[in-house]
DRENROTI-295610 format. One record per residue (C-alpha): residue number from 1; residue in one letter; x, y, z. Coordinates in pm, 1 decimal, padded with zeros to 6 digits. Last residue first. Layout:
REM residues N
+-----+---+----------+----------+----------+
:   k : r :        u :        v :        w :
+-----+---+----------+----------+----------+
: NUM : A :        X :        Y :        Z :
...
+-----+---+----------+----------+----------+
This chain:
REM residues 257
+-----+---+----------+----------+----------+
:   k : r :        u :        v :        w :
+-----+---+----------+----------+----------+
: 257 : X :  12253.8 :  12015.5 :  22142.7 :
: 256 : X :  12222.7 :  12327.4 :  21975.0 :
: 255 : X :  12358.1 :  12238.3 :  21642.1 :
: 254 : X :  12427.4 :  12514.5 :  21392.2 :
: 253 : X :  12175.1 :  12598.9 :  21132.2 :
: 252 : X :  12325.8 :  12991.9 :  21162.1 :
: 251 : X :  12569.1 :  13005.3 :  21436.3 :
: 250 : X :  12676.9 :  13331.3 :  21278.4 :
: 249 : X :  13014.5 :  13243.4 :  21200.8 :
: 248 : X :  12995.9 :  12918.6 :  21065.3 :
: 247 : X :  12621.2 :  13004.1 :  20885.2 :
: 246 : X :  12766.3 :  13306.2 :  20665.5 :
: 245 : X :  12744.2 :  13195.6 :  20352.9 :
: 244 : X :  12431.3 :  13001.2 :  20430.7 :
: 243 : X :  12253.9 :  13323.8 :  20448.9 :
: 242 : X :  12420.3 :  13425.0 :  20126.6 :
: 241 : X :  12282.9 :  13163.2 :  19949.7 :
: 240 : X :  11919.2 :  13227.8 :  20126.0 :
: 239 : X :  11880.4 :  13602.5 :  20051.1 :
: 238 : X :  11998.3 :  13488.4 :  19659.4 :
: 237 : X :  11701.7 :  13181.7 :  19662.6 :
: 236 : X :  11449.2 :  13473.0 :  19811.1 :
: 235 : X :  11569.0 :  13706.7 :  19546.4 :
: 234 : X :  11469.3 :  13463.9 :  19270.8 :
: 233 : X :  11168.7 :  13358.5 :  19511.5 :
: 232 : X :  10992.6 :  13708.5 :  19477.7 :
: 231 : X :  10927.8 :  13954.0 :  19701.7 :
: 230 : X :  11194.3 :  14223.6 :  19579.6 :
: 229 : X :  11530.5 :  14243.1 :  19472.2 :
: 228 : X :  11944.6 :  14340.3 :  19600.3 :
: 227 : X :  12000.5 :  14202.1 :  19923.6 :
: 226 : X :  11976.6 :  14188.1 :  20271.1 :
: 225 : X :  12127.4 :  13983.0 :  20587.3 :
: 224 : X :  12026.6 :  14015.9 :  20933.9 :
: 223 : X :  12196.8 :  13778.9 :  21168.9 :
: 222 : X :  12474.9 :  13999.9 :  21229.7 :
: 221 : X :  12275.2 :  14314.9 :  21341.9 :
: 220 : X :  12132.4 :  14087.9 :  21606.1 :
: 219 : X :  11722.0 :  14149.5 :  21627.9 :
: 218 : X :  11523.9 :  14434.3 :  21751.3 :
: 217 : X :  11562.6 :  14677.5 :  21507.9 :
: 216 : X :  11489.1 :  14417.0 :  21199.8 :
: 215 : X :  11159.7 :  14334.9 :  21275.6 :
: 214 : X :  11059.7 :  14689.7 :  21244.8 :
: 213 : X :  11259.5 :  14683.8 :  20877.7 :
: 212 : X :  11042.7 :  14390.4 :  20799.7 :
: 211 : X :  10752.8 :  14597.4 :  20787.5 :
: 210 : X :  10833.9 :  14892.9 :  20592.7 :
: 209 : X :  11048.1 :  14617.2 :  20359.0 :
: 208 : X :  10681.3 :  14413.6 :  20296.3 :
: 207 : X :  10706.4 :  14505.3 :  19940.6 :
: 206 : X :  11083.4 :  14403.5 :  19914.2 :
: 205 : X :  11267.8 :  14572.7 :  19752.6 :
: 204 : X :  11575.2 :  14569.3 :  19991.5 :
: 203 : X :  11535.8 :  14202.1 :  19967.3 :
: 202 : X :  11541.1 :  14017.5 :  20290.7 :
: 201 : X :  11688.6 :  13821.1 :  20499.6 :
: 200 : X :  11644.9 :  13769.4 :  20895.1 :
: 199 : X :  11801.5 :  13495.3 :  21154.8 :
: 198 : X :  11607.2 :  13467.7 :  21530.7 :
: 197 : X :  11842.9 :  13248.4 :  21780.5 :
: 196 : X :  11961.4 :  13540.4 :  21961.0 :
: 195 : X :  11649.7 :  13691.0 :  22056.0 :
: 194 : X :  11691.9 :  13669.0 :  22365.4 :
: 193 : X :  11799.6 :  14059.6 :  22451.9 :
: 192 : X :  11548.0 :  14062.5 :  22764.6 :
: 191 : X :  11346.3 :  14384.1 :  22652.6 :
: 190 : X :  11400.8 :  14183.4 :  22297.5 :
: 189 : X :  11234.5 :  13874.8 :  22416.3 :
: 188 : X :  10890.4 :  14072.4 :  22577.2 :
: 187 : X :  10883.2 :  14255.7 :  22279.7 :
: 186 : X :  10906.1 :  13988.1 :  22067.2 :
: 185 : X :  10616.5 :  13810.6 :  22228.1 :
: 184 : X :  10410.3 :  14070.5 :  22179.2 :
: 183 : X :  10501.5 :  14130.1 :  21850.0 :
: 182 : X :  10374.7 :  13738.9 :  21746.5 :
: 181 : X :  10091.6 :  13792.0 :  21966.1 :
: 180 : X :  09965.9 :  14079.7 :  21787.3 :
: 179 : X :  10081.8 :  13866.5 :  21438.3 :
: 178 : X :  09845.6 :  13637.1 :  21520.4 :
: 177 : X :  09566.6 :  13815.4 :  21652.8 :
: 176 : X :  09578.3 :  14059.8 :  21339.0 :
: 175 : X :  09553.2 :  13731.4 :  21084.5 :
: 174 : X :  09233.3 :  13632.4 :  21288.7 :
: 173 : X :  09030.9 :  13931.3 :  21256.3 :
: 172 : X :  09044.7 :  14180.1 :  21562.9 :
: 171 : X :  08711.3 :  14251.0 :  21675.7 :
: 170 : X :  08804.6 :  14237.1 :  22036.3 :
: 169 : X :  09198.7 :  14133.8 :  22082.8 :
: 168 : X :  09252.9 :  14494.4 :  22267.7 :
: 167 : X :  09561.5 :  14692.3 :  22129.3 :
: 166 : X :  09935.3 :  14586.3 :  22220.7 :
: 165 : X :  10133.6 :  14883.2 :  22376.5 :
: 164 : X :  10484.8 :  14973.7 :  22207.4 :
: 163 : X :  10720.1 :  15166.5 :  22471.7 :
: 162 : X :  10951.7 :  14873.7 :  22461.5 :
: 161 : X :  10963.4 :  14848.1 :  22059.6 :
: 160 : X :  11122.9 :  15164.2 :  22081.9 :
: 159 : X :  11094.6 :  15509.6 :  21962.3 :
: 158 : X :  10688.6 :  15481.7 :  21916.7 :
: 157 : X :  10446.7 :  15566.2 :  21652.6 :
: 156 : X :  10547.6 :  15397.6 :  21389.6 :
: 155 : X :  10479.0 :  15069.6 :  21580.6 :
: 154 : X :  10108.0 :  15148.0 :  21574.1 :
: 153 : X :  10121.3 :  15267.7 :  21224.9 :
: 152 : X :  10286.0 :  14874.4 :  21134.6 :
: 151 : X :  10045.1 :  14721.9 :  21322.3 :
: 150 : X :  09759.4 :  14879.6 :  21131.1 :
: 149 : X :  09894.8 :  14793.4 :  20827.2 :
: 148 : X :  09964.3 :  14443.2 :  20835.2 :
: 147 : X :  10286.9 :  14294.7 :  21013.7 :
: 146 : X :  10548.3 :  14013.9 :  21028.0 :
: 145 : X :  10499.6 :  13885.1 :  20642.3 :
: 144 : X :  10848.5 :  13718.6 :  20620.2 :
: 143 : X :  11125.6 :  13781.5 :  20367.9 :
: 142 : X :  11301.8 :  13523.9 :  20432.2 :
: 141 : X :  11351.5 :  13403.2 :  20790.9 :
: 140 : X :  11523.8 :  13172.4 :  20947.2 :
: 139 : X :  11451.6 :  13004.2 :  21328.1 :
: 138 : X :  11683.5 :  12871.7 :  21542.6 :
: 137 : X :  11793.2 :  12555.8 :  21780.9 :
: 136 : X :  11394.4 :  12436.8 :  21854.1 :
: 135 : X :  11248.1 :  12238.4 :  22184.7 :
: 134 : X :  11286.2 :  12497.3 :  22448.8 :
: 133 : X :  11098.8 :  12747.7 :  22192.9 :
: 132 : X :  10797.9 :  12502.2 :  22092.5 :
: 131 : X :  10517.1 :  12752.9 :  22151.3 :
: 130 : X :  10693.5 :  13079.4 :  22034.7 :
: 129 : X :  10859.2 :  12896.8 :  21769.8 :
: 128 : X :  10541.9 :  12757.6 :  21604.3 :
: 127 : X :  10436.0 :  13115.1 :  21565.7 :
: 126 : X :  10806.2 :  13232.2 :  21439.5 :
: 125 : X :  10788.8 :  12938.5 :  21141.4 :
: 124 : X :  10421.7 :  13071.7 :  21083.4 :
: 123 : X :  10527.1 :  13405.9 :  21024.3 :
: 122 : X :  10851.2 :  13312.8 :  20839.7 :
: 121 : X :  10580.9 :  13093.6 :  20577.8 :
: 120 : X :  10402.6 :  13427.7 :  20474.2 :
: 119 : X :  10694.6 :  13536.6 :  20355.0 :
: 118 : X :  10966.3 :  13254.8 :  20377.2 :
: 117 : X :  11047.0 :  13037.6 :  20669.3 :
: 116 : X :  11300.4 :  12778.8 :  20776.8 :
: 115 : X :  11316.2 :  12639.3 :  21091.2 :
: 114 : X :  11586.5 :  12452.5 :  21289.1 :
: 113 : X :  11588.0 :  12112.9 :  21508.2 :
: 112 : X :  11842.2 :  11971.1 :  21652.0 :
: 111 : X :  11756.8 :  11703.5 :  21839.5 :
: 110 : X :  11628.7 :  11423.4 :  21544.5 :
: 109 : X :  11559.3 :  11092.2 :  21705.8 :
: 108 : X :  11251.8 :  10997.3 :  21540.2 :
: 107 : X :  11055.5 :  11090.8 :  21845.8 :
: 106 : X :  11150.9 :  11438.5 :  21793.6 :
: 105 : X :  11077.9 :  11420.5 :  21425.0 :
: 104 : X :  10729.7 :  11206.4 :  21510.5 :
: 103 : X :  10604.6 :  11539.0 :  21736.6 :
: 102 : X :  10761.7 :  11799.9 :  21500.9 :
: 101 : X :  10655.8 :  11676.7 :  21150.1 :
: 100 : X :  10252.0 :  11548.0 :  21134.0 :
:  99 : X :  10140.7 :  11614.3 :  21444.0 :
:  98 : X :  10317.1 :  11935.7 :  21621.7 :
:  97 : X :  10276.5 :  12084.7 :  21205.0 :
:  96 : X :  09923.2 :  12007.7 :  21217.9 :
:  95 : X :  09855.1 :  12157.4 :  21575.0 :
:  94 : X :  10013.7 :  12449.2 :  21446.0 :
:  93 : X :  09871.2 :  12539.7 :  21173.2 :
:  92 : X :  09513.1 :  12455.0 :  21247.3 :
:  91 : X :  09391.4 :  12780.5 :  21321.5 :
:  90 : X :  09138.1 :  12762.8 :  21065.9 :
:  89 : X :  09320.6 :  13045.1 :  20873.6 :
:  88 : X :  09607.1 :  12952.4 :  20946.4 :
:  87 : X :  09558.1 :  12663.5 :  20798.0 :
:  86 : X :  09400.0 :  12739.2 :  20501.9 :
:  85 : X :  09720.4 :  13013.0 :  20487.2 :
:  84 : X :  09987.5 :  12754.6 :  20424.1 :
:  83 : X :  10127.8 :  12431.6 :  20546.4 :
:  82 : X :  10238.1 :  12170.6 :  20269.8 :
:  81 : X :  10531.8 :  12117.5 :  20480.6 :
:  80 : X :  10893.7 :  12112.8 :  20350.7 :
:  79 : X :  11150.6 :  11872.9 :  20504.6 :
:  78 : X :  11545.2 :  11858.1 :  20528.2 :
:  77 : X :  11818.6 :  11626.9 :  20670.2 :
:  76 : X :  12109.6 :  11800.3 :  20808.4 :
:  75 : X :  12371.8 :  11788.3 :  20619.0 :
:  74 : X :  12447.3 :  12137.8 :  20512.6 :
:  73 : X :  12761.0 :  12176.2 :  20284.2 :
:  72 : X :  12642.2 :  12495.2 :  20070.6 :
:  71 : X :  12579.7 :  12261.7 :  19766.9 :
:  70 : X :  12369.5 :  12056.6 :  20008.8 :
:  69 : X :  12197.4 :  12357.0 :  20074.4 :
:  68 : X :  12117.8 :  12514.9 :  19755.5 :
:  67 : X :  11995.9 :  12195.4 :  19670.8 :
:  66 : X :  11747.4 :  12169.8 :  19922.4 :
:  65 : X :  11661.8 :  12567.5 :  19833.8 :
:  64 : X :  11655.1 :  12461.9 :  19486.2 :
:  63 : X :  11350.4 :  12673.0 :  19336.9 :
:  62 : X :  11129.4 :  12326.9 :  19240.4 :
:  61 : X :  11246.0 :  12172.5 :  19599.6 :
:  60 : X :  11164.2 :  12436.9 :  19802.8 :
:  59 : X :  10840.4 :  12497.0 :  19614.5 :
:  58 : X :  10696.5 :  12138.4 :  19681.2 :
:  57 : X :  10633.9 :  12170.5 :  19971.8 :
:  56 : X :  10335.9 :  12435.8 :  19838.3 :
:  55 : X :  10304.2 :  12776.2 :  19807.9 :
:  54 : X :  09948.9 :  12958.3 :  19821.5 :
:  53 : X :  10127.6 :  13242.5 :  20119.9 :
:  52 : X :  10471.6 :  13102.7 :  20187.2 :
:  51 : X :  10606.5 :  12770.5 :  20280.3 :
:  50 : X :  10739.9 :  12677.2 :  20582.7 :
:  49 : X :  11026.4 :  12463.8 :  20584.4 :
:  48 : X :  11180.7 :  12225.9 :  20884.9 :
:  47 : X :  11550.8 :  12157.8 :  20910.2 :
:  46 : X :  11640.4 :  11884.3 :  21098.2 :
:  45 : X :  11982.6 :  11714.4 :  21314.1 :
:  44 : X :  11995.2 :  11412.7 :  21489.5 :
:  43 : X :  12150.0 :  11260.5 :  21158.1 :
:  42 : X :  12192.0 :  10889.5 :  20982.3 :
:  41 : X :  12409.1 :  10911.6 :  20681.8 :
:  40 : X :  12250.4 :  10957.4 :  20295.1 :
:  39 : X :  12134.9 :  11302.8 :  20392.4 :
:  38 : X :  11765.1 :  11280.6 :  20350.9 :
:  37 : X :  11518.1 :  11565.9 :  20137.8 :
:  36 : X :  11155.4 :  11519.6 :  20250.5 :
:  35 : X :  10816.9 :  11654.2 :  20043.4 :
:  34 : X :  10549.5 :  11651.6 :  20353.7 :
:  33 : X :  10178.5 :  11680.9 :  20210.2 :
:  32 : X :  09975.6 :  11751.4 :  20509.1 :
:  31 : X :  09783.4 :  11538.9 :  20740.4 :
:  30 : X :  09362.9 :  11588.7 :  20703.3 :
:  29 : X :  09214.6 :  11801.4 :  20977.0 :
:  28 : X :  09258.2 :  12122.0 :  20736.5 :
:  27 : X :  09076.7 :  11982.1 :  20486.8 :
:  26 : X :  09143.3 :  12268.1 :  20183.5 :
:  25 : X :  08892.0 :  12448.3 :  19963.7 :
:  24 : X :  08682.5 :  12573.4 :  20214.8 :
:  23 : X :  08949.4 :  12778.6 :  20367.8 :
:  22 : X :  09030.5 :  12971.6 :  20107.8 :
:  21 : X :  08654.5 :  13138.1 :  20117.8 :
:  20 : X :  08682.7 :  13215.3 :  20442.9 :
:  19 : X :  09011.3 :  13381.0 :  20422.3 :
:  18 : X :  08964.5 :  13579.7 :  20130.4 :
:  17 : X :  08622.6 :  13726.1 :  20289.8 :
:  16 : X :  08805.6 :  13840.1 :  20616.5 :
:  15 : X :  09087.6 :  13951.7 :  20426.5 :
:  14 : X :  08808.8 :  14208.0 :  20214.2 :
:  13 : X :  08646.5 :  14296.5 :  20482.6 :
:  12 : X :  08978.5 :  14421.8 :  20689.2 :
:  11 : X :  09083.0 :  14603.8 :  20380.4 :
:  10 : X :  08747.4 :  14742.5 :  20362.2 :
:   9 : X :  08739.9 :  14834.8 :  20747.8 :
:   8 : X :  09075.1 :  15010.1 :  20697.2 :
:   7 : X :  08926.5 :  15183.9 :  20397.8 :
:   6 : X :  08674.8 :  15350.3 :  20630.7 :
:   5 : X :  08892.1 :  15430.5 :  20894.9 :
:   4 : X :  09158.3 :  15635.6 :  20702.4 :
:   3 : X :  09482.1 :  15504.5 :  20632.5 :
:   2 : X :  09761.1 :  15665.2 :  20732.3 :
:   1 : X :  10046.8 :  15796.7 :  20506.7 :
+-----+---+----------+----------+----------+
């Protein structure tokens, strides 16, 4: 069912005004909170996590996605990033992440470089992707917020992400202009079937599932991975178990270089 205009605008208001005032509670030019977990042997190869929407690092750790990991025999080393919609909503999210994790990782010595993002945290993950492709094996997603509303009745109303037309940028709040240019960009990779390197889960509950299931047409049927649950990190920790189940034959977390 469509939304009429009026309620739209609210919506819109309403985002607008959560933004705005979420921003003035964090320092955006400040460094963010990093929360690292370090195989024991030297390694060229990274995992970087976004966090989701009010998450911190620190969540990754707490729900035992690092452990998850190790227990899933991934030794890569593995950082969180306290990166989360103050920055986005300053437009600081990726010039943070390029400074305080990607620009000394690469300088560190790491090559292989994957990312790991869940709801609000796989749209930021795919926006630093689209500026650092050449530099970055993979991204993962769980869950991710890919589309509000309007986007989602705009790609409704086509067949095929190819006949899908991006609107004008005027008036459109931040959040819209990110994930315009997130779909643009996907279009313009699926029309040329690269999106090889793009891994989705999600729960077949899920809240955002009329969403996600967009984002799922365009990308390889065996990188997509679904289970039972809704937005919450219990199914997020089952979405990224059997993710990591399948990493040797879908070139999941694999080294690219």
């Amino acid at each position: 069912m469509k939304l009429g205009k009026k309620t739209k605008i609210v919506l819109m208001l309403m985002i607008a005004l959560s933004l705005i005032t979420c921003a003035l509670f964090v320092d955006v030019k400040k460094p963010v909170e990093l929360l690292w977990d370090k195989n024991s042997k030297k390694t060229d190869k990274l995992i970087i996590f976004f966090p989701g929407l009010y998450d911190t690092a620190e969540k990754f750790k707490d729900e035992e996605f690092f452990s998850i990991a190790r227990k899933a025999g991934i030794t890569a080393d593995m950082v969180s990033a306290n990166v989360n919609i103050f920055h986005l909503a300053k437009e600081m999210m990726i010039e943070r992440i390029e400074m305080d994790v990607f620009e000394p990782a690469k300088i560190s010595g790491y090559k292989n470089i994957w990312l790991v993002g869940v709801s609000l945290g796989g749209l930021s993950s795919l926006l630093f992707n689209i500026k650092h492709e050449q530099d970055i094996c993979g991204v993962v997603t769980l869950a991710p917020y890919v589309a509000n509303t309007p986007l989602i009745e705009d790609l409704s109303e086509v067949k095929e992400i190819k006949y899908w037309q991006p609107g004008s940028d005027e008036n459109k709040l931040m959040l819209e202009r990110r994930l315009q240019s997130l779909w643009i960009w996907l279009k313009d990779k699926s029309l040329n079937n690269d999106l090889k390197n793009i891994y989705l889960g999600y729960g077949k509950q899920d809240r955002y599932v009329g969403a996600i299931k967009f984002f799922e047409k365009i990308l390889d049927k065996n990188h997509v991975v679904t289970v039972e649950g809704g937005h919450t990190w219990v199914t997020g920790q089952k979405i990224w178990q059997k993710q990591l189940s399948t990493r040797l034959k879908t070139g999941l977390l694999q080294p690219c270089n």
